[in-house]
N, C-alpha and C positions, 0 to 999 in steps of 0.2 A: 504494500500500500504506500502511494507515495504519500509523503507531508506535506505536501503544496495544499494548501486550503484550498477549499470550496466554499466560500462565502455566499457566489451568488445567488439570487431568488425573485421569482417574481409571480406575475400573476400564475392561480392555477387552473389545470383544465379539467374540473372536477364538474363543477356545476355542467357544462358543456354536454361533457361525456355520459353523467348520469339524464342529462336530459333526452338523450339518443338512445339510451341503452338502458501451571499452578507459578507463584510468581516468586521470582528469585528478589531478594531483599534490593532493593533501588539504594537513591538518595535521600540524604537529607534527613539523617537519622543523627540528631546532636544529641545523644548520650551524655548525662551528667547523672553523677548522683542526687536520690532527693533524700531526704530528710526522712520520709515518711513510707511505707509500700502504698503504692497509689490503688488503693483497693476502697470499697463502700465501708467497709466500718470496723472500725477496731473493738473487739468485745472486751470489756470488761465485766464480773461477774455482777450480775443486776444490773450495768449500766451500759447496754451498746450504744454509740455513739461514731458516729461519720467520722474517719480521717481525713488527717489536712489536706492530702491530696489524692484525687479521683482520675483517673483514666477512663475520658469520652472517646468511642469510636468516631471517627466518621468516616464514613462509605460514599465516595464519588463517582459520577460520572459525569461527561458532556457529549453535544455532538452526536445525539441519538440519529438524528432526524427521520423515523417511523422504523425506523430496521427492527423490524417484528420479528422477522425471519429470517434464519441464518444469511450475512453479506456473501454472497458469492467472487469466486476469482480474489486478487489482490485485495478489494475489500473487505474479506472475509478472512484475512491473515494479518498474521503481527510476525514481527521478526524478534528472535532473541539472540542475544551473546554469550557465548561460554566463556567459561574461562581460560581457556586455550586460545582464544579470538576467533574461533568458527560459527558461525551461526545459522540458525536454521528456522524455518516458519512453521508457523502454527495456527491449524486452524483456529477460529474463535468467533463470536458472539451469535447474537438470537436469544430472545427475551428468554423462549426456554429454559436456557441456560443460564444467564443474568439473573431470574429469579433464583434459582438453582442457590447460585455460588453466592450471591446476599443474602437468602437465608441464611445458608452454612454459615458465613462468615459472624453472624448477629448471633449466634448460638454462643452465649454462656456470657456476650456483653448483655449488661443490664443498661449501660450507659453508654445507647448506640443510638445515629442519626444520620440519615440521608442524605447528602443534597448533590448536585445537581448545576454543571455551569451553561445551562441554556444549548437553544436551535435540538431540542427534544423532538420536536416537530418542524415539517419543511421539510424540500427537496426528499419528500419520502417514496419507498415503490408502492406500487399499485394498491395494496394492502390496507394503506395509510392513508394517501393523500387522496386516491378515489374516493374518501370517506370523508374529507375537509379533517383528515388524524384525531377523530373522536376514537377510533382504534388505541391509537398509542398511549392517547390520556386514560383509557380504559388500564391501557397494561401498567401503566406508573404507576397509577393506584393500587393498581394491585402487589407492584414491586415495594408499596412503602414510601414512597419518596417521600420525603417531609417538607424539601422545598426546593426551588431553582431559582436562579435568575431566567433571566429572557434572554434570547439572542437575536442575532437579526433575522432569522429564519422566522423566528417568529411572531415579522411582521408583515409576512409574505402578503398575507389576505388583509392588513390595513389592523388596525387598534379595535374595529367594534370586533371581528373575528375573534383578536387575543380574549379581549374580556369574555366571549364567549364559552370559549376552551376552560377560562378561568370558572366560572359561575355557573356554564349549562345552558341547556335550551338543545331545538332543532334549530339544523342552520335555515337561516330566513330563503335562499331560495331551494334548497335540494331537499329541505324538510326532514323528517326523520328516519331511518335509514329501517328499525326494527318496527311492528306495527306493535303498539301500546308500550312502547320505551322511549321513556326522552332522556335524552345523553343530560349527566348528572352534574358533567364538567371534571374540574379540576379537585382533587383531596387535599392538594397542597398549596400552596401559594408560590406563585410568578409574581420575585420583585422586579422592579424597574426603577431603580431609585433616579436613575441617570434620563429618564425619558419624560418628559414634560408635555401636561397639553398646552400650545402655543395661548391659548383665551386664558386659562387660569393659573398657566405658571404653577402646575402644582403634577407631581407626579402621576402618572396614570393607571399605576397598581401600586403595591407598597413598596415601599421604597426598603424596608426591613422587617425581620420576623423573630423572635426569641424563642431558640428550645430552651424549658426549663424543663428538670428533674430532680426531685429532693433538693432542691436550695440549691441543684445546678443550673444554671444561667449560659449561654452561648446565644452570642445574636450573628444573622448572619444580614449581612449588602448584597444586593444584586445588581449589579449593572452590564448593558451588553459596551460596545465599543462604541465611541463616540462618530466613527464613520458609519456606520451604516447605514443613513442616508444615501451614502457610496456604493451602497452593494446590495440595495433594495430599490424596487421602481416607486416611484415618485405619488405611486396612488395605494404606497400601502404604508408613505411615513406622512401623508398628507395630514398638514395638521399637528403636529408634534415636533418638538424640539429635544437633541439629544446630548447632552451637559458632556462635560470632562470625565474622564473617570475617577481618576484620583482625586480631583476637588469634589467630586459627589461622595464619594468614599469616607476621605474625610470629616465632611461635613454631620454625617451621618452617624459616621465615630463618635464623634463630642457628643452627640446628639444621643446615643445609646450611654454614652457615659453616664451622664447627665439621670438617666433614668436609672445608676448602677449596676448595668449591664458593663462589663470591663472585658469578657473575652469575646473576643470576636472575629469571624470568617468571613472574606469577603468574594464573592461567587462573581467570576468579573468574565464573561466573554467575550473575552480577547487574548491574545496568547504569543506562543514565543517558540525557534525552530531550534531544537537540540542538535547539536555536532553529528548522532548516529538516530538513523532512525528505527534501530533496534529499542525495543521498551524500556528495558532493563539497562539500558546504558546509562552509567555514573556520572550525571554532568555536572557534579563538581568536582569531576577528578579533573586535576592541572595538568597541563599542556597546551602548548600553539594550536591554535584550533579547536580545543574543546569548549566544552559549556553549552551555553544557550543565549541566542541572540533575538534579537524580534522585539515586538512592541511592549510585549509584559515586563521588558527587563527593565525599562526607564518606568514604566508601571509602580511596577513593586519595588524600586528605589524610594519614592517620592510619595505612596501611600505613607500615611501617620504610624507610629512603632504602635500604636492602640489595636491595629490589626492583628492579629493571631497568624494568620494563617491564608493562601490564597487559593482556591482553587480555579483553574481557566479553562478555556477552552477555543475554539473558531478556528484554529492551524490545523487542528487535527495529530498533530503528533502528542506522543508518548513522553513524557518525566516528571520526575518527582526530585525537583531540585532545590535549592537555597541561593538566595539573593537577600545580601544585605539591606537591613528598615534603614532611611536615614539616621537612626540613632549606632549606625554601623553594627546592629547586629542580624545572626540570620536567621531566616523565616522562609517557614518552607513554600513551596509555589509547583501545584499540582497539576499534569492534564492526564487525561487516559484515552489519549488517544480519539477515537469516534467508532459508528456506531455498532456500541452495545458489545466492542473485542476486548475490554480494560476496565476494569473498576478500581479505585484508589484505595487504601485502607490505610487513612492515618492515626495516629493516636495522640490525644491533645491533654497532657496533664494538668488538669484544673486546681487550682491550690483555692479551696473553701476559703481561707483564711483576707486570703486577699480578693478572691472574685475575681483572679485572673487568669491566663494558661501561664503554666512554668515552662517559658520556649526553650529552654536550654533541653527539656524532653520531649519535644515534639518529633516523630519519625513520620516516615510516608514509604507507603511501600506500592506498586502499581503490581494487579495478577493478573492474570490471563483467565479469560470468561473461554474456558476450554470449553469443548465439544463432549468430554469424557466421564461428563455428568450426567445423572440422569435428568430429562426432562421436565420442568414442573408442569404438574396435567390442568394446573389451571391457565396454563398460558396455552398450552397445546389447546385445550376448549376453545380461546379466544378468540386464536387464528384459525382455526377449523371453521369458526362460527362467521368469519369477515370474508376468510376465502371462499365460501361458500357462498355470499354476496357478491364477491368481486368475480366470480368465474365465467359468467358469461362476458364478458370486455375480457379478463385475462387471460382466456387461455387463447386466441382467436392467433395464430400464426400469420405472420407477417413478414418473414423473409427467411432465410437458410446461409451459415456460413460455415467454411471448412475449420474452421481453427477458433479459437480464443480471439477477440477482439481486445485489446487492453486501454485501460484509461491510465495505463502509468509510461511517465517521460515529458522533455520537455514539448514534444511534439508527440504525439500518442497516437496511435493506431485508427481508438476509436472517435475523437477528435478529429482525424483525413475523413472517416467516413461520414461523418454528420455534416463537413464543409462539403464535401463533394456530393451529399443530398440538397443541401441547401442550393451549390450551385444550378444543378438540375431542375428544381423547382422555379428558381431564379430566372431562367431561362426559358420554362415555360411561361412564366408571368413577361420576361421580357426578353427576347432573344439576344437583346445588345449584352443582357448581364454579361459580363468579364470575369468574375472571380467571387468570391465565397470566403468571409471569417468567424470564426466559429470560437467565443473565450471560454478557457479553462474550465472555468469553476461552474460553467452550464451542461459538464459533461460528468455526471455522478456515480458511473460506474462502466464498468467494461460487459460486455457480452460474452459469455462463457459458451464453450461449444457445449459439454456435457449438460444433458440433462437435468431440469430443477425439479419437473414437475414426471405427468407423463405421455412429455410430448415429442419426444424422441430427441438425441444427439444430432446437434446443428440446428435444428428448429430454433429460431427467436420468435418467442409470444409478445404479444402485445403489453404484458404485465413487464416484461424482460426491457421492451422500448422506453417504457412508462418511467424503470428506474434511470435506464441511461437519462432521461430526457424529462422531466416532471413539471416543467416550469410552464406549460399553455403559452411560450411567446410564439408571437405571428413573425414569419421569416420577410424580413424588409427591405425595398429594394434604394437605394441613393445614388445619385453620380457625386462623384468625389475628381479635383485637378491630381493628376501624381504627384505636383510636391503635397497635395493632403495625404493621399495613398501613404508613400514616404513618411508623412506627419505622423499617421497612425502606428505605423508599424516601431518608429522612435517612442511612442508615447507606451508602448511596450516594458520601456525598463526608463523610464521618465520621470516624473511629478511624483505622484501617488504609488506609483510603481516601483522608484527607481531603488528601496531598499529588497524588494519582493517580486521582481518580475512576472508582471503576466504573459505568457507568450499567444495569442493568437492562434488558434488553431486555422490550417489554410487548404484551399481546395486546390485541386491537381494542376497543374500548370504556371503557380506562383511558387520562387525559391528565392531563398537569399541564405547568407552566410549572419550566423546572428556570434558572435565571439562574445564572450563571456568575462575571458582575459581583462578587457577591458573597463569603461565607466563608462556612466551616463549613455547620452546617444551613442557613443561611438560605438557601442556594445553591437549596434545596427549595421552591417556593412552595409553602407548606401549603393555602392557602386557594385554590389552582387547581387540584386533588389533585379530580378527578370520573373516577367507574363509571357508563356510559351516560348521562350527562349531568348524575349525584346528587351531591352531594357525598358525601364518607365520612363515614361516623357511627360514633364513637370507641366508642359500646358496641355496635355491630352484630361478629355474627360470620360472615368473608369464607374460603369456601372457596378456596385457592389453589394454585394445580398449580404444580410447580420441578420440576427434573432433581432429581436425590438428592445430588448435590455440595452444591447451595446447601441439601438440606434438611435438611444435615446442618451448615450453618452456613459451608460454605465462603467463602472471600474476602471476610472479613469483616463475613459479612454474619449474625449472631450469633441476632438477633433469626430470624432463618430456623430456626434452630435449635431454638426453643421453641416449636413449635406443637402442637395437641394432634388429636385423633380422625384420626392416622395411615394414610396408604393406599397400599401401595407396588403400582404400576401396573407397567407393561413396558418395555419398552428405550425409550429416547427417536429412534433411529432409525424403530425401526418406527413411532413415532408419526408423524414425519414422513411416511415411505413412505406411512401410510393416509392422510393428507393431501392428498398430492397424487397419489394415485391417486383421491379421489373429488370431488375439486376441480379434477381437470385430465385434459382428453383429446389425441387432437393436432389433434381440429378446434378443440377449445376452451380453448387453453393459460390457464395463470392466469397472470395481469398482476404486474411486481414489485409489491409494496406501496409506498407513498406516503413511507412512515418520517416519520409528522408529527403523530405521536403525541403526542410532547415538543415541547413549546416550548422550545429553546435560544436563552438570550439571553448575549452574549459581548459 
């Protein structure tokens, strides 16, 4: 699985469609002695009474986004490290099992809690989001959660949706899914401390939540990233304002202080890319190049020392590290990875005395939601009971390929194949179309040859498209001059981009050399920038097909944003779907693509 995030999201095609139709110890375990054995209570005869310090579990996760069912291919694996330096993949998650391994883990702690760093929901397969993901919030309830923040996923469908999800009801246009059940909502709380309605300046879920237990107190913050406006369409943050993190954070500190609350978690999606993308890698072990870099790092510098504890998430990768509080001490900073292969298990020792965690004993350790458990039968009911909904659209065959199609690389497999649908479509709407871009983080998994269901090896179902592709954008048609074309392709490792590259995914007959070596634009070779073998010619004007996220400027890609003689085409699934129905049979599957488009030099 790679660690390149998947942020993006936007509208979905649900209403549409229904209208038709074990873990090796990590980091960040600072061991000290306490004073006391951090257990519930010291007996004395006739008089038991609570010791000074208590050991709280907490149990994480983030970056669910509906994976009910086991993730298939690279999404469906984690990598680990031996100690020899070999390492090897492992299968892993699916709520089945997620429930499974949370139970166990909560067996014999009495002082154990949930939570959760957001995009729970969103960018889900067939399962989920055909459903507007009252599925998944079905499952987390059942998992226990006790609480999450938001992400930006989950503002796919806009603020009144979230609250939705939060409180209950049927959705206002798909209605209710079972006859005489209305979805109950959320058991937990979705804070949003960071997210504001623009008319009242006041947060739009809670901004905080308190576990208490026997006079144990732990409050947690939730906040998603302060971009996401960036990485969401415009009609699902319409209306809301979305703060700093760390001044939200803080602010909220004092704020629980104030009320005697002193330990405290803050549940922040947003996150940070570790040296290896193995789970279990040490990244605080020293040397050139290790550790962890990204947005969390100046994050969790500049959070208040009142914080305890971070857990994150939105990168998708795996660690469980330490990063010094401005007060120069360290504090652990949690992800597990994404959806539903990692659960976190830290331990936060609560000192009664004072009402705070004793951080010198905080550890964190990230395990593997192995396959090699048994199933919980109540999640098995759940999906049985959704799938069974979802099969007439899921199982409906829609093209045939010889091999694995993958979503991992800087140019990826299954990325060629969605531009070069895109282009195709493109061209039926406009013959002049030229070319086809297709971004990263709109491509959410790979197509697996082996069968999921039983629809035989090579067949891709419709549920299978659903996950690569979940987002309902309309494929859009712009003319752009080549120095824009050019523009775009720079703004690749540019502005917004230029710490985190998004590379473009490109349809057959665009290449260039992208060097890595390098900085900023020049990362671009301009001058190896060819359309069928041409170079670009800065006053030519290039018909080009994007989903409606990018053509609306998404993920920084601005320049996407300004194009003119506008043509808004149809769902970007079905373009795929006609793709490889007239491109592939099952005598004559289509081959993955080559992905060798781009010249990456590194």
């Amino acid at each position: 699985m790679s660690a390149t995030p998947h942020p993006q999201r936007r509208r979905r095609r649900t209403t549409r469609l229904l209208a038709a139709a074990a873990g090796i110890a990590t980091v960040g375990a600072l061991v000290a002695a306490l004073p006391a054995t951090a257990g519930e209570t010291a007996k004395k005869p006739g008089h038991p009474r609570p010791t000074r310090y208590q050991d709280v579990q907490l149990l994480s996760f983030n970056d669910l986004h509906g994976n009910l069912e086991p993730p298939s291919g690279s999404a469906g694996r984690v990598t680990e490290v031996h100690e020899d330096g070999h390492t090897e993949t492992v299968d892993a998650g699916g709520v089945e099992y997620l429930a499974t391994h949370l139970r166990d883990a909560r067996k014999g702690n009495k002082y154990s809690v949930t939570a959760a760093g957001g995009d729970m929901v969103g960018a889900s397969p067939l399962i989920s989001g055909l459903f507007h993901d009252e599925p998944t919030i079905e499952a987390l309830n059942k998992l226990k959660l006790d609480v999450t923040s938001v992400g930006n996923h989950e503002f796919d469908e806009g603020a009144k949706e979230l609250a939705r999800l939060q409180k209950g009801g049927c959705h206002p246009v798909a209605g209710c899914y079972v006859d005489g059940e209305t979805f109950e909502g959320a058991n937990f709380p979705y804070l949003a401390a960071n997210v504001l309605d623009e008319k009242t300046k006041k947060p739009i879920l809670k901004p905080y939540w308190v576990w208490k237990k026997n006079g144990v107190k732990v409050g947690f913050i939730g906040v998603t990233l302060e971009d996401t406006p960036g990485v969401v369409s415009a009609e699902g943050v319409k209306g809301l304002k979305f703060k700093d993190e760390v001044e939200t954070i803080n602010k909220y500190a004092k704020e629980l202080e104030r009320q005697g609350v002193k330990s405290v978690v803050a549940l922040i999606h947003e996150g940070g890319l570790p040296a290896s993308a193995a789970y279990n890698y040490d990244c605080d072990s020293p040397g050139a190049g290790d550790g962890i870099s990204g947005p969390i790092v100046d994050i969790a510098k500049n959070i208040t020392p009142k914080v305890d504890a971070l857990v994150t998430g939105h990168t998708h990768a795996a660690y469980a590290c330490t990063i010094d509080d401005p007060a120069g001490n360290p504090r652990t900073v949690t992800s597990a990875a994404s959806f539903g292969r990692l659960y976190t298990d830290t331990t936060l020792t609560y000192d009664r005395w004072t009402g705070d965690i004793a951080r010198t004993a905080v550890g964190s350790t990230n395990h593997v939601v192995t396959r090699t458990v048994p199933k919980a039968p109540d999640m098995t009911d759940l999906i049985a009971k959704w799938n069974t909904l979802a099969a007439p659209i899921g199982n409906k065959a829609i093209g045939y390929i010889s091999g694995d199609i993958s979503n991992v690389g800087t140019e990826s497999p299954i990325g060629d194949l969605i531009a070069d649908a895109q282009l195709a479509y493109g061209k039926e709407l406009d013959p002049e179309t030229d070319l086809a871009l297709m971004n990263p983080g709109g491509v959410r998994a790979p197509l697996t040859y082996a069968a999921k269901g039983s629809e035989g090896d090579g067949v891709v179902t419709y549920a299978e498209g659903f996950t690569v592709q979940p987002f309902a954008n309309t494929v859009n048609l712009q003319d752009f001059t080549g120095t824009q074309l050019v523009q775009v392709l720079k703004e690749q490792v540019t502005g917004t981009n230029t710490a985190a590259p998004k590379v473009l995914q490109v349809s057959a007959g665009l290449t260039y050399t992208l060097d890595l070596t390098k900085t900023g634009a020049d990362r671009v070779v301009t001058d190896s920038i060819r359309l069928n073998g041409a170079a670009i010619d800065p006053a030519a004007t290039y018909r080009v097909a994007t989903n409606s996220f990018l053509a609306g400027g998404g993920d920084g890609f601005t320049t996407l944003g300004q194009g003119t003689n506008d043509l808004v085409g149809g769902d970007d699934l079905a373009a795929l779907e006609k793709y490889l129905l007239a491109n592939s049979t099952a005598a004559t599957p289509i081959a993955p693509p080559a992905a060798d488009r781009i010249t990456v030099v590194k």
